[in-house]
N, C-alpha and C positions, 0 to 999 in steps of 0.2 A: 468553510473547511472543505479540503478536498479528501478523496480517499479512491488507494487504487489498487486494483484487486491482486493486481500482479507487477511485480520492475521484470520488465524485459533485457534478459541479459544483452542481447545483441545492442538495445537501444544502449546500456551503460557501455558500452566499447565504442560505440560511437561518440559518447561524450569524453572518452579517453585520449581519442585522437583528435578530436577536436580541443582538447582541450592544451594539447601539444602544439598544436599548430597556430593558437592563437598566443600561448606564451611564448611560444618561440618560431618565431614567423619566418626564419631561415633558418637552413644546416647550421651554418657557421655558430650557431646562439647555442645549439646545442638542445636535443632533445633526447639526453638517457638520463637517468637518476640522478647520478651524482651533481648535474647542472640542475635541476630542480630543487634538490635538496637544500642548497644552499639558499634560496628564496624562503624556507619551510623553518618555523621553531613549533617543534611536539613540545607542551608540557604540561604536565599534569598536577591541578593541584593536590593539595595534601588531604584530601579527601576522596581523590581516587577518579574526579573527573577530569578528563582528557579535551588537551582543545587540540588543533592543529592551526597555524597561524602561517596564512600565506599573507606575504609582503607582493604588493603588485599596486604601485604608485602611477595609474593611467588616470584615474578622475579620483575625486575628495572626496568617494565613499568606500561603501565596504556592506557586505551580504554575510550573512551567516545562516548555517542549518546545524540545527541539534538532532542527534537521531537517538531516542532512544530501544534499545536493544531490546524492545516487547511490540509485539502484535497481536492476535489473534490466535495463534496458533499458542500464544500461552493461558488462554481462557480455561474455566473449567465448567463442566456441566453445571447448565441452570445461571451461568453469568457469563454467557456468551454476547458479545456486543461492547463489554464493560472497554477493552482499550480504546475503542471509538471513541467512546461516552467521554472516556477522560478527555483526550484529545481536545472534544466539544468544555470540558469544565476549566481549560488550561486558560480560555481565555475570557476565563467570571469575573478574575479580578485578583486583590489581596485584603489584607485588612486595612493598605491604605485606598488602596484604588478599585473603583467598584463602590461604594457605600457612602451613603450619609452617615450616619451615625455605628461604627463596626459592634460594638461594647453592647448596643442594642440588639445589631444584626445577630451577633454571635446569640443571645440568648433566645432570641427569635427562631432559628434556625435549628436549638436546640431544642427546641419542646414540637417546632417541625416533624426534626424526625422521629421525636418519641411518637407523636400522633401518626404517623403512617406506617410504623414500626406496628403499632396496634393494630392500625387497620389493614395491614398487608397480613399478619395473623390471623386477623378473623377470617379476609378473602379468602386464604388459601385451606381453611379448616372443612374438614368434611359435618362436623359439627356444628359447625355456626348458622344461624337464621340469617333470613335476611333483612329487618328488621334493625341487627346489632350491627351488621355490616353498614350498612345505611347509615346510621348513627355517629361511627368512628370515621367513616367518611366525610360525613360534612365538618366532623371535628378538626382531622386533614385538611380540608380545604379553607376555612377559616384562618388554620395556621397556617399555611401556604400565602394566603392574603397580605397576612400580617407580617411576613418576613419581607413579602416584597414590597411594601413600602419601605425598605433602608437602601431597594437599590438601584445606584446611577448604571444605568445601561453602558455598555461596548465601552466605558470608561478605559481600559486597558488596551484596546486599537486605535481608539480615539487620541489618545498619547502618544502614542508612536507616529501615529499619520500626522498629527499636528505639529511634531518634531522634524517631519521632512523623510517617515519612514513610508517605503513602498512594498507591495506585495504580501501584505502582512497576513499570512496562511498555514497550514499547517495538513499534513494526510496521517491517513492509519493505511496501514497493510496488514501481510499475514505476520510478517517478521519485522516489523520495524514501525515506528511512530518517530514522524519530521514534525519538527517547528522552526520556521523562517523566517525573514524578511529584509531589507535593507534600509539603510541609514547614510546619512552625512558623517565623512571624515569626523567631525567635531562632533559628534553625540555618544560616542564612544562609550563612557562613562555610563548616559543614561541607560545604552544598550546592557551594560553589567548587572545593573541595579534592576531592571524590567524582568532580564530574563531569570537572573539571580532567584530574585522575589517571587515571582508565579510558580517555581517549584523549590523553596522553599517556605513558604507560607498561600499554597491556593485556598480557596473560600468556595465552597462545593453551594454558591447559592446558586438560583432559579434551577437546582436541580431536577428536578419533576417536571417542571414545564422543558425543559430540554430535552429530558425523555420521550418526552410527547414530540418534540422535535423531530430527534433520532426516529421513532416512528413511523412518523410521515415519510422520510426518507426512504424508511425501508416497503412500505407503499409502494414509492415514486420506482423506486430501481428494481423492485422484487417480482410484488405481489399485482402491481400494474402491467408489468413488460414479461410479454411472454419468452423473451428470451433471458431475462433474469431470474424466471422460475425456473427455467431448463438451467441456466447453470451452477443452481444453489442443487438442483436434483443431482449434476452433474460431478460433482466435489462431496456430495453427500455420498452418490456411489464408488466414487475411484477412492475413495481413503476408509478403508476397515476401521481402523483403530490409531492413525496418526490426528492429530486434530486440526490438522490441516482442512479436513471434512466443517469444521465450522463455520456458517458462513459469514462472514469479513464484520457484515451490522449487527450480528446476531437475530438472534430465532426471535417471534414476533413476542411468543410469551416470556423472554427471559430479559429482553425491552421491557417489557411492561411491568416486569416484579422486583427488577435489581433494584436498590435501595442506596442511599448515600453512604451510609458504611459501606456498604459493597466496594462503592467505587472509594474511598477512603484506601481501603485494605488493599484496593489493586496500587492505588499509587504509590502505599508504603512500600509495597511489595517488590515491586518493581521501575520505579522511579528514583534509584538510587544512584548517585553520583559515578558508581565504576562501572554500572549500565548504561552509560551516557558520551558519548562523543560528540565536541563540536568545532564547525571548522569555522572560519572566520577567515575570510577573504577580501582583500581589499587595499586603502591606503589605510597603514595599522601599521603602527611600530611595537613590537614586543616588547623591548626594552620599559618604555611605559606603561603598556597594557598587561602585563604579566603581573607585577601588584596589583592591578586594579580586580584582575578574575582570584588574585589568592582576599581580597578584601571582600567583595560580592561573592563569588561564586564556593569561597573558601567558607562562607556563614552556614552551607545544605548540608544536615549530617553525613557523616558516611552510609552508615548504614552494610549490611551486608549481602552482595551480588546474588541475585537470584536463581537457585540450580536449575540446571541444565534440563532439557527435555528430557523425560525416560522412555519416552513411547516410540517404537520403530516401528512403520507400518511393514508388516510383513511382507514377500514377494508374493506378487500377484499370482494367480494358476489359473484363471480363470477370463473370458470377455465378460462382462458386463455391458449392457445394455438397456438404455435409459429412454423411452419415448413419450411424449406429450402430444396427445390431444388436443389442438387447437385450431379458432378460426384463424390464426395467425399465418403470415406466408411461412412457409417449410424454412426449417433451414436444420445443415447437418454440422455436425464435430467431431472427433472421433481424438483420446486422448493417448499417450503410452508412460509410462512410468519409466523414470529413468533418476540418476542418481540429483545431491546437490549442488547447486552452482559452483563449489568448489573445489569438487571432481575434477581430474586433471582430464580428463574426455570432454569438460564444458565446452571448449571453445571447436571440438568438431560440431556439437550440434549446435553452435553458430553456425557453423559454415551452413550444415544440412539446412539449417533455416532461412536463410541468405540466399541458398540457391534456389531452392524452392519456392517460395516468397515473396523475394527481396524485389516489388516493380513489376513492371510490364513486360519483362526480359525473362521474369520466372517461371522455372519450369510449371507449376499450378495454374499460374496465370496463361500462360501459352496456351495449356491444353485443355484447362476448364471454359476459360472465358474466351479467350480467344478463336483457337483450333475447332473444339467442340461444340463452342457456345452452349453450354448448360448450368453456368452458373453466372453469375450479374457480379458476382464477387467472391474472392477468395484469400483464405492469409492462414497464420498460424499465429500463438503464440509460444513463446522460447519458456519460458519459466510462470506455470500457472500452478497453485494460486498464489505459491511463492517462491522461493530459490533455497532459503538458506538449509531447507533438510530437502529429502528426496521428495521431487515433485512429477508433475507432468506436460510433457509437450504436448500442445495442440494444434493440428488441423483444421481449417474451417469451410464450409462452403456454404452459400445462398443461391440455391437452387433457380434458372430460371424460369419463366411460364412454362407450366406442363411439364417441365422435369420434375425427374421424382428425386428424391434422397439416396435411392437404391442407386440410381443411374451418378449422381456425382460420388458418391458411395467408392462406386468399382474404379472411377477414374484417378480419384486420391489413393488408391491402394496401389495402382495399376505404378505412378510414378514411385510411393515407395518402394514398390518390388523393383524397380530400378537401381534405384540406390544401394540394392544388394547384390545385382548379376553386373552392373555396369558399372564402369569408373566415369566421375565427373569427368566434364574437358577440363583441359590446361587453360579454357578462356575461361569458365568458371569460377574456379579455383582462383585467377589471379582477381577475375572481379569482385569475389569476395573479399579477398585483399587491399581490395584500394577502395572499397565502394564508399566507407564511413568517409574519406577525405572529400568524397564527390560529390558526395551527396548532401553533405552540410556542410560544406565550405562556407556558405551565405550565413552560419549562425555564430560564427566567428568570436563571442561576445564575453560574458555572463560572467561575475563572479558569483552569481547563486549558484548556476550550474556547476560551478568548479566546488564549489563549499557541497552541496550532494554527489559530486561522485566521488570526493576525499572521506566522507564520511558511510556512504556505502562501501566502501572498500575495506575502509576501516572496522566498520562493524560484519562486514560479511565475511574475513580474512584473517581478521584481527592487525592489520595493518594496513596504512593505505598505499604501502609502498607498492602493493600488490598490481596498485592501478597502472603503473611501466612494466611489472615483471609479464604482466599478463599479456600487453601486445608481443613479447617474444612466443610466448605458448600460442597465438594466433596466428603467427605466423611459420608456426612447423607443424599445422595440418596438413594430410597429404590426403592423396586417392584412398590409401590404401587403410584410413584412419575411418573415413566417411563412410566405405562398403563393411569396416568393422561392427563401427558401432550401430549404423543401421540393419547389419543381419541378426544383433545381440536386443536391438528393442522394438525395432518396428513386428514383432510376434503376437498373432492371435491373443494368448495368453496373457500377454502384457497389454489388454487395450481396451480401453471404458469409451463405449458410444454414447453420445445425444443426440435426440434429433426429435424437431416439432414436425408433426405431420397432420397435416390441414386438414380440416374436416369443416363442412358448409357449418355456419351460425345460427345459432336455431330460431327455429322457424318463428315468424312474429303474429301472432294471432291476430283475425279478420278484426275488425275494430265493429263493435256491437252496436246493432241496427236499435234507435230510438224505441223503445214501448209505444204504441200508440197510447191516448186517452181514451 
């Protein structure tokens, strides 16, 4: 499984135009909506999930992504990590697949979680010995033993891959959780029945030991890289009271205490059919496939759509400022708060991103690495740690030898304050225009990428028609749009700094001289 901390708005535009270019590979084919549309059947079944069905008969398969409409950012204190986790439990199995014997497993699995139910009580009581803790513990583990002897390992990829499926993967974000892969033309069927079944009937087994999993992971990316503790510090401080502040794997202790109910209640909760889009790209006939998702995908109850965030992190008034201690090489970041990806202002901080950024030609790049030589590397990103509510752009730089943070510091401000006194050029401006055609012409390809950027759109817009309206909005950025929006956010007040500042490793003591006899 993958997981990613942010979708970069500018990278989804460039899969938009790419994605025009490869359907429709001359003018004459026609690249506005209404020539799309006609390749396109939306329908929904009677349960409130949404497919989008593109017909594109080039090879005898077909890709699909499901997005569902939760992330992290709908976590609650003390069960932060949990849409990961799901993520990770999506693919255990069912009661057919996955198990020797399920009838067994089921009651296995039920006296599981009574025993760590107990024993996660006793752990967490201020009362308890340790003693009884010890006790319910190994009773835990016992039952943990005994569950997993019912179960056949990766049984549920294993099927797929054997079927002639590829890619078979899935991410978490802040705002979204994907599940993918592709198939043969002719498996169609099994495709309905696979995806159907895993969220309508999942089997939350090896749950514990996948926890221990998740863990590790958050080890490997966290609590090991000094730059992953800087940016869990770093989201901790720009977000008050959005929960955007969560970080993506969750906190180490809320990994270690969630429970199978937990993750049970997140699924109900938010694993509901009208929280769910999915796109299906490929050689696919509707006409036939359209019973086949009301026969499969029509068995997932409804259930009822999960409300809405209420939490709005309030307007910043203040810099915040985040620094670490380490023997680590330096490196800076510097955040601003700015609206969601939906905002009709989005696609100027494309551009601001694009120019600044966007290659070797970038103004950052010119002056940091280039010009000035004081940084080895430099970029931003467009939508951190997610898009769909108010987030934050970021800056970056990696300091070179002997420069300090302070020194690449004044030079990232130094081009922001541009972007408020100066108009971009007209060579700028057009290159940001045309860059997405230029720059990925060579990846020309993908019905998986076309099945994610139909269902990002769709879930970030609520339609995915969005994904043509929105190269018109990119295309009536002006000068006068970029000195806007950059005088309205690039502000003291609006700006959350990181930054690792090296300090020697501590000292290794002289290695002690033998006793004599």
């Amino acid at each position: 499984m993958i997981s990613f901390p942010a979708q970069h708005t500018l990278r989804r535009l460039f899969i938009i135009l790419l994605f025009c270019l490869f359907c429709f590979p001359s003018a004459s084919q026609g690249t506005d909506l209404a020539s799309f549309e006609q390749k396109v059947t939306e329908y929904t079944v009677k349960n409130g999930w949404t497919f989008i069905l593109v017909e594109r008969p080039v090879a005898p398969v077909f890709a699909f992504m499901t997005a569902v409409n939760v992330g992290s950012a709908q976590e609650s204190t003390g069960r932060t990590g949990l849409a990961h986790m799901f993520e990770h439990m999506a693919f255990k199995g069912t009661p057919r697949l996955g198990t020797k014997n399920y009838e067994e497993e089921k009651k296995a699995l039920e006296e599981l979680e009574r025993a760590y139910q107990a024993y996660q009580e006793a752990r967490l009581s201020p009362t308890s010995d340790s003693e009884r803790i010890e006790r319910l513990s190994n009773v835990y583990k016992r039952k943990q033993q005994a569950a997993a002897q019912f179960v056949k390992k990766n049984e549920f990829s294993d099927v797929v891959e054997r079927e002639g499926g590829v890619a078979v993967n899935a991410f978490t974000g802040t705002d979204v959780t994907g599940y993918f892969y592709a198939l043969p033309a002719n498996k169609i069927e099994l495709f309905c029945y696979l995806e159907s079944e895993r969220f309508l009937h999942p089997v939350f087994r090896e749950f514990y030991e996948e926890r221990d999993v998740v863990m590790e992971e958050r080890r490997m990316r966290t609590e090991s890289r000094p730059i992953g503790r800087l940016l869990e510090q770093f989201v901790v401080t720009a977000f008050t009271a959005h929960p955007y502040h969560h970080p993506l794997i969750g906190y180490a202790s809320d990994i270690q205490s969630y429970t199978m109910t937990d993750a049970k209640q997140f699924f109900e909760t938010y694993y509901v059919p009208s929280n769910m889009v999915t796109a299906i790209v490929g050689d696919i006939h509707p006409e036939t496939l359209i019973p086949l998702l009301e026969t499969y995908f029509g068995r997932v109850p409804g259930g009822q759509k999960p409300p809405p965030l209420r939490t709005v992190e309030p307007p910043s008034i203040a810099e915040k400022v985040v620094t670490i201690n380490d023997p680590a090489q330096p490196f800076y970041m510097e955040g601003y708060h700015k609206p969601a990806a939906t905002h009709p202002d989005q696609p100027v901080f494309d551009a601001i991103d694009d120019i600044l950024t966007n290659g070797r030609t970038s103004r950052f790049y010119r002056s940091l690495v280039r010009d000035k030589q004081i940084a080895v590397d430099t970029g931003a990103y467009g939508a951190y740690p997610g898009e769909k509510y108010p987030h934050l752009w970021v800056a970056y730089a990696v300091p070179a030898r002997r420069v300090s943070n302070d020194t690449v510091q004044q030079a990232i401000r130094e081009e922001l304050d541009r972007l408020k006194t100066e108009d971009v050029t007209d060579e700028e401006l057009a290159k940001f225009r045309t860059r997405a055609k230029a720059s990925l012409i060579y990846s020309l390809k993908s019905n998986l990428g076309l099945a994610m950027s139909l269902t990002d759109y769709h879930t970030l817009f609520g339609d995915w028609r969005e994904l043509f309206r929105y190269i018109q909005r990119f295309d009536r950025v002006t000068k006068e749009d970029i000195r806007r929006v950059s005088t309205q956010t690039f502000v003291t007040s609006n700006r959350v700094v990181a930054q690792i500042e090296t300090i020697p490793p501590p000292a290794t003591p002289p290695p002690t001289a033998p006793q004599g006899s």
